[in-house]
DOLUMDREN-711611 format. One line per field, with one value per residue (C-alpha): x, y, z; residue in three letters. Coordinates in Angstrom, 2 decimals. Each point is the difference from the previous one (the first is absolute). Layout:
<recs>
u c(X,...)
v c(Y,...)
w c(Z,...)
r c(ala,...)
</recs>
This chain:
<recs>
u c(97.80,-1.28,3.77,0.15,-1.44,-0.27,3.08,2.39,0.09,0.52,3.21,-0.05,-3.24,0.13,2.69,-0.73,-3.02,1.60,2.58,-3.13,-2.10,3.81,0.64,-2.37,1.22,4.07,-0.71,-2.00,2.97,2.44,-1.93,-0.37,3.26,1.53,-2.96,-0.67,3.67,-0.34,-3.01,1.48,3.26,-1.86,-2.28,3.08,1.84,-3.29)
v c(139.46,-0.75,1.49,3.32,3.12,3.33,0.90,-2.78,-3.76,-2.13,-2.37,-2.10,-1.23,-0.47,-1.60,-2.37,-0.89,-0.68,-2.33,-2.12,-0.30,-1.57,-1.96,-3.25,-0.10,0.23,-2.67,-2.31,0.20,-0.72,-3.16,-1.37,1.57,-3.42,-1.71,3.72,-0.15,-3.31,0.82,2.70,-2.19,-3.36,2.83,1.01,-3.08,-1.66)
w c(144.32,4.07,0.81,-2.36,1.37,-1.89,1.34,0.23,0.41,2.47,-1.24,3.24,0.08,-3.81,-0.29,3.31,-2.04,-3.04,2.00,2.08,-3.76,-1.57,2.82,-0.55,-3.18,0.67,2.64,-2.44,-2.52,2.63,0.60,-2.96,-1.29,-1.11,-1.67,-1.99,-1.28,-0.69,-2.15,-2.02,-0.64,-1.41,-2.12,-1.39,-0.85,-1.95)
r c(unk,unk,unk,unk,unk,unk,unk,unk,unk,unk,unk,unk,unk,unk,unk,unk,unk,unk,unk,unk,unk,unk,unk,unk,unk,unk,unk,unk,unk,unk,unk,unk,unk,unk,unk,unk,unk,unk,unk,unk,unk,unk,unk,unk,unk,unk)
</recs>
Protein backbone atom coordinates (compact mmCIF):
# COMPACT_ATOMS: atom_id res chain seq x y z
CA UNK A 1 0.00 0.00 0.00
CA UNK A 2 3.30 2.65 0.94
CA UNK A 3 3.99 2.22 -3.12
CA UNK A 4 0.28 2.76 -4.70
CA UNK A 5 -0.79 6.24 -5.35
CA UNK A 6 -4.24 7.28 -6.66
CA UNK A 7 -2.96 7.15 -9.88
CA UNK A 8 -0.60 4.38 -10.42
CA UNK A 9 1.90 2.26 -8.55
CA UNK A 10 5.18 2.19 -8.17
CA UNK A 11 6.36 -1.62 -9.41
CA UNK A 12 10.09 -0.92 -8.68
CA UNK A 13 10.06 -0.04 -5.33
CA UNK A 14 7.39 -2.72 -4.69
CA UNK A 15 8.74 -5.21 -6.04
CA UNK A 16 12.51 -4.31 -4.60
CA UNK A 17 10.69 -4.61 -1.33
CA UNK A 18 9.09 -7.68 -1.91
CA UNK A 19 12.63 -9.17 -3.08
CA UNK A 20 14.70 -7.68 0.40
CA UNK A 21 11.42 -9.13 2.80
CA UNK A 22 12.03 -12.93 0.66
CA UNK A 23 15.52 -12.74 0.80
CA UNK A 24 16.38 -13.92 4.59
CA UNK A 25 14.25 -16.53 4.03
CA UNK A 26 15.64 -17.99 0.43
CA UNK A 27 19.06 -17.68 2.10
CA UNK A 28 17.98 -19.62 5.33
CA UNK A 29 16.64 -22.50 3.06
CA UNK A 30 19.70 -22.54 1.07
CA UNK A 31 21.51 -23.19 4.29
CA UNK A 32 19.89 -25.66 5.72
CA UNK A 33 18.78 -27.08 2.33
CA UNK A 34 20.26 -30.63 3.02
CA UNK A 35 19.21 -31.26 6.62
CA UNK A 36 15.36 -29.83 5.45
CA UNK A 37 15.34 -32.51 2.63
CA UNK A 38 16.62 -34.82 4.78
CA UNK A 39 13.74 -34.14 7.13
CA UNK A 40 10.96 -34.43 4.72
CA UNK A 41 12.52 -37.78 3.25
CA UNK A 42 12.90 -39.81 6.78
CA UNK A 43 9.06 -38.23 7.45
CA UNK A 44 8.15 -39.97 4.52
CA UNK A 45 9.70 -43.30 4.74
CA UNK A 46 8.32 -43.90 8.63
Amino acid sequence: MTFQTQFGTNYNLAFASYLLALLPILIFYLVCQKQILNGVVNGAVK
